[in-house]
N, CA, C and O atoms as a Tinker XYZ file with bonds, in Angstrom:
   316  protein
     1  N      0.854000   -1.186000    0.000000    73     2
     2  CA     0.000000    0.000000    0.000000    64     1     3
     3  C      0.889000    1.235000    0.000000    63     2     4     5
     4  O      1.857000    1.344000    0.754000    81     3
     5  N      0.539000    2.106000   -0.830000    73     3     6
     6  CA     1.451000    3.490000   -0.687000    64     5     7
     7  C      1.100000    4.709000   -0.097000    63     6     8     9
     8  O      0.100000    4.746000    0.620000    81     7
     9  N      1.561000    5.394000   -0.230000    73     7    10
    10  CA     1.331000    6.794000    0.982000    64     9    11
    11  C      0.012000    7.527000    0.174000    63    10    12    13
    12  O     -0.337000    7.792000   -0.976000    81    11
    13  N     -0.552000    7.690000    1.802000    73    11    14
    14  CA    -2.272000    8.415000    1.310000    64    13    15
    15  C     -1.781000    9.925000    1.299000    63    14    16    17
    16  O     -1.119000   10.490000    2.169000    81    15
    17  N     -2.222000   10.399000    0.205000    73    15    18
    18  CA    -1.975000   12.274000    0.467000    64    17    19
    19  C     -3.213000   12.489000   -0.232000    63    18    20    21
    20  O     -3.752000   11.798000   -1.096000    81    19
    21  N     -3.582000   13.626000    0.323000    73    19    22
    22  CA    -5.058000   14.600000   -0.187000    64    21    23
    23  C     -4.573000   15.049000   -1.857000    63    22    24    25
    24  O     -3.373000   15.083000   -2.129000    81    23
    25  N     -5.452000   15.324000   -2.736000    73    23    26
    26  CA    -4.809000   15.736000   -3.926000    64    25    27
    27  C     -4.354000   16.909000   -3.975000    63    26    28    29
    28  O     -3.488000   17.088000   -4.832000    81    27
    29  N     -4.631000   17.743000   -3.369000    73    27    30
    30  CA    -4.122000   19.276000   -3.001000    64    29    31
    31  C     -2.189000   19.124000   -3.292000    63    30    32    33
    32  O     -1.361000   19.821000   -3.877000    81    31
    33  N     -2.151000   18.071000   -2.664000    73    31    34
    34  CA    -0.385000   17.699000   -1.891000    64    33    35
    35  C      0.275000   16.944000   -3.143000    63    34    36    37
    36  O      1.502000   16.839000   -3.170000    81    35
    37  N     -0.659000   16.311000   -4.384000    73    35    38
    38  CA    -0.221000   15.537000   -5.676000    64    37    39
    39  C      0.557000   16.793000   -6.431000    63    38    40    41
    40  O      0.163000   17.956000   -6.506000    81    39
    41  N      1.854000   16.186000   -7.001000    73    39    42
    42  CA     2.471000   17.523000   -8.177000    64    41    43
    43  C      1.579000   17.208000   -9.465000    63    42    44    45
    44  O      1.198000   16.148000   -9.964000    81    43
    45  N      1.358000   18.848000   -9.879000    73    43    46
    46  CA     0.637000   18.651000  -11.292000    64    45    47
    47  C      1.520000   18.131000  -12.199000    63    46    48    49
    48  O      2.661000   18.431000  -12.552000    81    47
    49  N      0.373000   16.899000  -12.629000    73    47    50
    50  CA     0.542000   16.023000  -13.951000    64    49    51
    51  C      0.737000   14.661000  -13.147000    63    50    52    53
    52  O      1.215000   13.786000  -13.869000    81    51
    53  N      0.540000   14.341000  -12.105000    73    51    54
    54  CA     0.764000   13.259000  -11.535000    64    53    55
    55  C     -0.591000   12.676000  -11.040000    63    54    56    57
    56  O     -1.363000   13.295000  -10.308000    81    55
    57  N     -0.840000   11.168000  -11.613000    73    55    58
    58  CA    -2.138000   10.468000  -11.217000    64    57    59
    59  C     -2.263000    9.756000   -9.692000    63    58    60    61
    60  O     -1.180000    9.491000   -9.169000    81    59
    61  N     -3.187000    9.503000   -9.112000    73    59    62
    62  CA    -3.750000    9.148000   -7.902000    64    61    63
    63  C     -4.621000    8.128000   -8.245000    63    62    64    65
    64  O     -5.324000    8.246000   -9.249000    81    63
    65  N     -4.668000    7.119000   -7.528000    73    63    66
    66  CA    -6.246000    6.473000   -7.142000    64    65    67
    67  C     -6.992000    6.502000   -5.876000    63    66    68    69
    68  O     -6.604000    5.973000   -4.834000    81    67
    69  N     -8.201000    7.222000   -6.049000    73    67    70
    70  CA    -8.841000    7.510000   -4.984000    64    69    71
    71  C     -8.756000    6.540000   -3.994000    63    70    72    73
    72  O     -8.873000    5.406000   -4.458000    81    71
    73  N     -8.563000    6.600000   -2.577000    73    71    74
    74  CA    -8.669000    5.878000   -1.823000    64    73    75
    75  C     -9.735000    6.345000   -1.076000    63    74    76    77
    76  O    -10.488000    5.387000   -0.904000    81    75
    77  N    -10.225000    7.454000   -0.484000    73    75    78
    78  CA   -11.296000    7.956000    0.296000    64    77    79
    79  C    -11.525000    9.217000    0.094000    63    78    80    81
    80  O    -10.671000    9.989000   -0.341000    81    79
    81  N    -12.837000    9.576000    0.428000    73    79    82
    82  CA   -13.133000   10.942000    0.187000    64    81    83
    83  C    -13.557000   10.876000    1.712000    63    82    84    85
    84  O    -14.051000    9.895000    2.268000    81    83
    85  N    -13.219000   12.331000    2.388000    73    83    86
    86  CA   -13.750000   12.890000    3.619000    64    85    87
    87  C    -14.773000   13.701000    3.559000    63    86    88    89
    88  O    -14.981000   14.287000    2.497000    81    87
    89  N    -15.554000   13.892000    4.583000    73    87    90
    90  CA   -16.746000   14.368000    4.687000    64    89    91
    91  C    -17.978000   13.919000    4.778000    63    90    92    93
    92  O    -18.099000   12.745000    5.126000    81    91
    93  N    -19.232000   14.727000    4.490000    73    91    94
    94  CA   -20.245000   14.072000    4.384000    64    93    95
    95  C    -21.059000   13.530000    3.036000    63    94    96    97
    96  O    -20.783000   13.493000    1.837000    81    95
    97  N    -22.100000   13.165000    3.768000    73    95    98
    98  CA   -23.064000   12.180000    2.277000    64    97    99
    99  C    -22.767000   13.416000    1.354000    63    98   100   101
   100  O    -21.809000   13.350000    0.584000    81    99
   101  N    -23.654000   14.687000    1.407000    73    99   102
   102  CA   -23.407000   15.460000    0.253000    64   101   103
   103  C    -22.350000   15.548000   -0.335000    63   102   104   105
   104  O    -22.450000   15.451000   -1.558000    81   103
   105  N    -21.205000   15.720000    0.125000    73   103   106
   106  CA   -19.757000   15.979000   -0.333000    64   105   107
   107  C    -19.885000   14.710000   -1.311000    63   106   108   109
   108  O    -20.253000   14.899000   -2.470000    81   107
   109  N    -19.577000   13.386000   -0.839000    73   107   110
   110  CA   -19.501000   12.148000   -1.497000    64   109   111
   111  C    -20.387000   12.338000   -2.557000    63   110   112   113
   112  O    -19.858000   12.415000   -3.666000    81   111
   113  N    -21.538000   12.428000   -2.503000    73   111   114
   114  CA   -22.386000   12.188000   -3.519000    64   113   115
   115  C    -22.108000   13.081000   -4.760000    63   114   116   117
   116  O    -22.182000   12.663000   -5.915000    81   115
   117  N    -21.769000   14.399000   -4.397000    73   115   118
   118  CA   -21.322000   15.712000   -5.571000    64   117   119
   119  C    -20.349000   14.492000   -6.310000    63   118   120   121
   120  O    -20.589000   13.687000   -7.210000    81   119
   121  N    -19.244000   14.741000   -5.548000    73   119   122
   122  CA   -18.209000   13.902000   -5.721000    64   121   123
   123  C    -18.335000   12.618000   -6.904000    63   122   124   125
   124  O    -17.789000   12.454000   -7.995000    81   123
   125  N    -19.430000   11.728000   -6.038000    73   123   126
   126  CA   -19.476000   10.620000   -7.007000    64   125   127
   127  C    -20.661000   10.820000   -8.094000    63   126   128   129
   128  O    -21.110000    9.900000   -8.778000    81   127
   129  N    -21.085000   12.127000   -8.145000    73   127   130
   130  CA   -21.766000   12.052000  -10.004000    64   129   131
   131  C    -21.093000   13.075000  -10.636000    63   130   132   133
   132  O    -21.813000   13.948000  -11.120000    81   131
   133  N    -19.830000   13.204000  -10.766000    73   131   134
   134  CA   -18.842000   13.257000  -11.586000    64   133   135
   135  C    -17.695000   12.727000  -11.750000    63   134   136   137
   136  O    -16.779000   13.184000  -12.434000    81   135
   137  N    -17.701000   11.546000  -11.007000    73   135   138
   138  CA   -16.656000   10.165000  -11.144000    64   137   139
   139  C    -15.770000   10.358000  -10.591000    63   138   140   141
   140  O    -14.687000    9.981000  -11.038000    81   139
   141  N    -15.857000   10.978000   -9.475000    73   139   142
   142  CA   -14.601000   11.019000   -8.436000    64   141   143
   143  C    -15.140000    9.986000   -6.800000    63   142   144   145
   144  O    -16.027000   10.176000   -5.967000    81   143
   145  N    -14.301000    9.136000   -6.929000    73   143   146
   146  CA   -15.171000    8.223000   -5.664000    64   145   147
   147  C    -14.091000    6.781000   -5.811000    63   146   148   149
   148  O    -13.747000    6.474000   -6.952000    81   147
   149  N    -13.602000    5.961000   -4.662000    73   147   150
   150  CA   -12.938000    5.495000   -4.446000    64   149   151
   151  C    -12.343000    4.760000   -5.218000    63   150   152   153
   152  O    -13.307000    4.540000   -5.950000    81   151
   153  N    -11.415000    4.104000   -5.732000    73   151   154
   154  CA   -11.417000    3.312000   -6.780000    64   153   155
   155  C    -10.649000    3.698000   -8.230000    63   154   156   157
   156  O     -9.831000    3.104000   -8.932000    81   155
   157  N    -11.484000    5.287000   -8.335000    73   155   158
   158  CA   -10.753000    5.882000   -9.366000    64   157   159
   159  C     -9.310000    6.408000   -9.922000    63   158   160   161
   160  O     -8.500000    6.779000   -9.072000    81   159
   161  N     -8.931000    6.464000  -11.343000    73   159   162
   162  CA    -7.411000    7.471000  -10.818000    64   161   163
   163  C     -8.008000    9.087000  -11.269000    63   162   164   165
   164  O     -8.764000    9.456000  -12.168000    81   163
   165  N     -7.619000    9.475000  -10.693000    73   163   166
   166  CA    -7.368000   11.037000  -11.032000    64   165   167
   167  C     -6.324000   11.376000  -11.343000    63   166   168   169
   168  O     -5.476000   10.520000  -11.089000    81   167
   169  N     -5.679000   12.891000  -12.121000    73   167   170
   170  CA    -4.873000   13.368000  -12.836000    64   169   171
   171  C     -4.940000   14.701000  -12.128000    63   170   172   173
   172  O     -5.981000   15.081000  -11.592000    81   171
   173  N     -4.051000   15.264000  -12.129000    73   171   174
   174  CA    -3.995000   16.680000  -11.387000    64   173   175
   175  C     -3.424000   17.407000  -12.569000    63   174   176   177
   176  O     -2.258000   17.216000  -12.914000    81   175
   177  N     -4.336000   18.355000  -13.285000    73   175   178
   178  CA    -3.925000   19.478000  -14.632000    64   177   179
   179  C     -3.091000   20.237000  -13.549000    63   178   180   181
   180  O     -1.875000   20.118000  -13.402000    81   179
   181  N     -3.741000   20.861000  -12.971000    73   179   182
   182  CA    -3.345000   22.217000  -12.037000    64   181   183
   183  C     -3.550000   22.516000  -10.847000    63   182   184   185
   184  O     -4.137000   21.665000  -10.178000    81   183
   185  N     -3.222000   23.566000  -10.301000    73   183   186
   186  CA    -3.495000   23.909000   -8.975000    64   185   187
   187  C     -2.265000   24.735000   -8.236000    63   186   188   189
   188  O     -1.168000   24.258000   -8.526000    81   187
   189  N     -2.210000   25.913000   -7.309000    73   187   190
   190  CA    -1.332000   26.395000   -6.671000    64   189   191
   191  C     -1.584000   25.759000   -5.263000    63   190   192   193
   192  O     -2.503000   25.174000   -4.689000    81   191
   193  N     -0.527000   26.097000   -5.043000    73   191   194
   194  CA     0.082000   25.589000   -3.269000    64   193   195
   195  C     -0.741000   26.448000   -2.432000    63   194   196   197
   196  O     -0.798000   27.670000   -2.570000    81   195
   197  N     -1.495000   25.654000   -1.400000    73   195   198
   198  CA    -2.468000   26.547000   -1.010000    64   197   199
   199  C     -3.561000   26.924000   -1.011000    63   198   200   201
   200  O     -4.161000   27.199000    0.028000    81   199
   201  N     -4.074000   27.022000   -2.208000    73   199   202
   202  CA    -4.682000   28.090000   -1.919000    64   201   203
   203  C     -5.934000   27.920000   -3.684000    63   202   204   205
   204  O     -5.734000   26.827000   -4.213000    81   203
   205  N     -6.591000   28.452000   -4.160000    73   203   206
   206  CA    -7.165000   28.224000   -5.243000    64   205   207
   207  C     -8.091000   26.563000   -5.893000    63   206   208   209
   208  O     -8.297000   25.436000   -5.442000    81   207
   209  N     -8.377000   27.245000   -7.033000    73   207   210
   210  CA    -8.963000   25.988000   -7.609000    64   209   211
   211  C     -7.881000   24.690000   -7.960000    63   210   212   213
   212  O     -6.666000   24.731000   -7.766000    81   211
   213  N     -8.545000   23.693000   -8.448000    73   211   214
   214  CA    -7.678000   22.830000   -8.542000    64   213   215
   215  C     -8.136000   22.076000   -9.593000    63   214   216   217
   216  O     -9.337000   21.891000   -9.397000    81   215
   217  N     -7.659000   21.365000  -10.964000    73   215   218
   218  CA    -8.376000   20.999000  -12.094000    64   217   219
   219  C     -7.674000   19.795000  -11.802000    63   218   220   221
   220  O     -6.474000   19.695000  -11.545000    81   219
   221  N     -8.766000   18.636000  -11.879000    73   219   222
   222  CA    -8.548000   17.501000  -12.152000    64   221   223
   223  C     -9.409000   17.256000  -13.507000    63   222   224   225
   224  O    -10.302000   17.894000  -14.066000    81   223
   225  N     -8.369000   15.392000  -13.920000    73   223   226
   226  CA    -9.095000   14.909000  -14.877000    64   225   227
   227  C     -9.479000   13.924000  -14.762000    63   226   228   229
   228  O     -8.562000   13.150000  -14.487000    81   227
   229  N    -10.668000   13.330000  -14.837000    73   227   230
   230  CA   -11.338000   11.681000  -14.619000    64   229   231
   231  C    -11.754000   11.516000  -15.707000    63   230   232   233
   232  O    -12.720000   12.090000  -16.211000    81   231
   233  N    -10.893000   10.507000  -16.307000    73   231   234
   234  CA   -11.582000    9.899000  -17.555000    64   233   235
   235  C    -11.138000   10.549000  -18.251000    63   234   236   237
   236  O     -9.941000   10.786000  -18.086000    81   235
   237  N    -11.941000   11.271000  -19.549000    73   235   238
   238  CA   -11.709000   12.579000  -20.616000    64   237   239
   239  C    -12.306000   13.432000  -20.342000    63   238   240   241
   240  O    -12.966000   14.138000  -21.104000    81   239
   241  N    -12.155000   13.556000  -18.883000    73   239   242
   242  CA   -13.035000   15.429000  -18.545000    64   241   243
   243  C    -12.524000   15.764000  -17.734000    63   242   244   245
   244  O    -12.387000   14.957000  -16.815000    81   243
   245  N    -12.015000   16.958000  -17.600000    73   243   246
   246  CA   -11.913000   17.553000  -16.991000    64   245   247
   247  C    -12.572000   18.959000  -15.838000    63   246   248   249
   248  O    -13.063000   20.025000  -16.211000    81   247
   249  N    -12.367000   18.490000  -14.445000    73   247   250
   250  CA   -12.940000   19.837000  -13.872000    64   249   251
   251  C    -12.405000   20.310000  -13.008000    63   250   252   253
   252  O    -11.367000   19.722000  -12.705000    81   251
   253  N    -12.734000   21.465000  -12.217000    73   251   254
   254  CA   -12.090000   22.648000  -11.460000    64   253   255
   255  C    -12.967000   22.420000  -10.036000    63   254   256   257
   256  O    -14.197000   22.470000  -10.027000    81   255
   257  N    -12.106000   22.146000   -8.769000    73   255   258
   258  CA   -12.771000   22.019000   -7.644000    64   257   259
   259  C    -11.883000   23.406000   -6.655000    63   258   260   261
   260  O    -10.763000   23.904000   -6.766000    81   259
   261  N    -13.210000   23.690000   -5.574000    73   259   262
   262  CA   -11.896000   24.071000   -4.677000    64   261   263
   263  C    -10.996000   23.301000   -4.065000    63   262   264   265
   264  O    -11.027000   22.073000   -3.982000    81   263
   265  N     -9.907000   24.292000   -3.483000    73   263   266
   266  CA    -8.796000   23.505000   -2.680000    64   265   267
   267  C     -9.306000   23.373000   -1.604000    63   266   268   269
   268  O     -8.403000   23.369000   -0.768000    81   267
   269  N    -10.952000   23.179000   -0.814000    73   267   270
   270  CA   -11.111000   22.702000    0.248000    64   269   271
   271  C    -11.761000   21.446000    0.122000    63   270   272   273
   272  O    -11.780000   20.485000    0.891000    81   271
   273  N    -12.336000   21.641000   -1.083000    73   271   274
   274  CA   -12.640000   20.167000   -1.067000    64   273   275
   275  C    -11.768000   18.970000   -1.861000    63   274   276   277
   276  O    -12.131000   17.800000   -1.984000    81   275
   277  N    -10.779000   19.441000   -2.264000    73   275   278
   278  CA    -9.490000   18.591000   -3.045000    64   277   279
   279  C     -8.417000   18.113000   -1.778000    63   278   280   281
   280  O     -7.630000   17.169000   -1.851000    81   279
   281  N     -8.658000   19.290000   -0.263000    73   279   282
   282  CA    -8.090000   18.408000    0.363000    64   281   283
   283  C     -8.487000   17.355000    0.867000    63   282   284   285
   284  O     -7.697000   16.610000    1.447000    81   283
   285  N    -10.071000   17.013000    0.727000    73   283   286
   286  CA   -10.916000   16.037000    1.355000    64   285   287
   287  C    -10.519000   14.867000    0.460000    63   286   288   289
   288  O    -10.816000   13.841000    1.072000    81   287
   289  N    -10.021000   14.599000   -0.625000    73   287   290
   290  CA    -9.935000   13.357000   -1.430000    64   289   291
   291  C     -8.695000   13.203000   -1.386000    63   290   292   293
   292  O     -7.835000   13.999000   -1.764000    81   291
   293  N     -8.528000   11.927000   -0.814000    73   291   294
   294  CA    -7.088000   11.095000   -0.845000    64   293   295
   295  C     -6.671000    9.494000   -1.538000    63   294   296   297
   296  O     -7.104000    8.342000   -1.542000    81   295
   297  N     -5.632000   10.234000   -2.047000    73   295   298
   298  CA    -5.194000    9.373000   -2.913000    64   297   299
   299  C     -4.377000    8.311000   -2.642000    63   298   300   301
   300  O     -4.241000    8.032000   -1.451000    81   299
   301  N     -3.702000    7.537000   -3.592000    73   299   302
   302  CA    -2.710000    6.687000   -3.658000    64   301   303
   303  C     -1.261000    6.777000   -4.927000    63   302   304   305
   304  O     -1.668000    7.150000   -6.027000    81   303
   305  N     -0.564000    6.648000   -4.902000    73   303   306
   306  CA     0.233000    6.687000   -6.271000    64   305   307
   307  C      0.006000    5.984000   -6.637000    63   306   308   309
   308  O     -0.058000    4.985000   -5.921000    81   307
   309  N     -0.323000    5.864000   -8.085000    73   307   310
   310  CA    -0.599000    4.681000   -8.653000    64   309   311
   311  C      0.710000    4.202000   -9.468000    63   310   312   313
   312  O      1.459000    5.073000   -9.911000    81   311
   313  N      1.002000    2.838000   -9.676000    73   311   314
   314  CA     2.167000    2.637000  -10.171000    64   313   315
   315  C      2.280000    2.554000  -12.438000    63   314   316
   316  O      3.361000    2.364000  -12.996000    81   315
């Protein structure tokens, strides 16, 4: 098993597989009807240290979350 980090903490251009999302039902649920939810990999386009939005990609789409809720999803490196 490899080290869990929030995606906030992933360098852009580097993939994850979801391991957990924090929070509540709503959070999860946003979350999982746009295909972000355990299991998945994600891609990190962008994002600053800190602070701002944060663009991930699932699948062939891409979207823009805040950095409070990008620290709630934690990942895995995927190999």
């Amino acid at each position: 098993m490899g080290e869990r980090i929030p995606v906030t903490d992933v360098p852009v251009g580097a993939s994850v597989r979801v391991v957990e999302v924090l929070g509540g039902h709503g959070m999860r649920s946003r979350l999982h009807s746009i295909g972000i939810r355990p299991g998945i990999v994600v891609t990190k386009v962008s994002g600053f240290p800190g602070h701002g939005p944060v663009v991930l990609q699932v699948g062939g789409t891409q979207t823009a979350l805040g950095f409070g809720v990008c620290s709630r999803i934690i990942g895995e490196a995927t190999l």
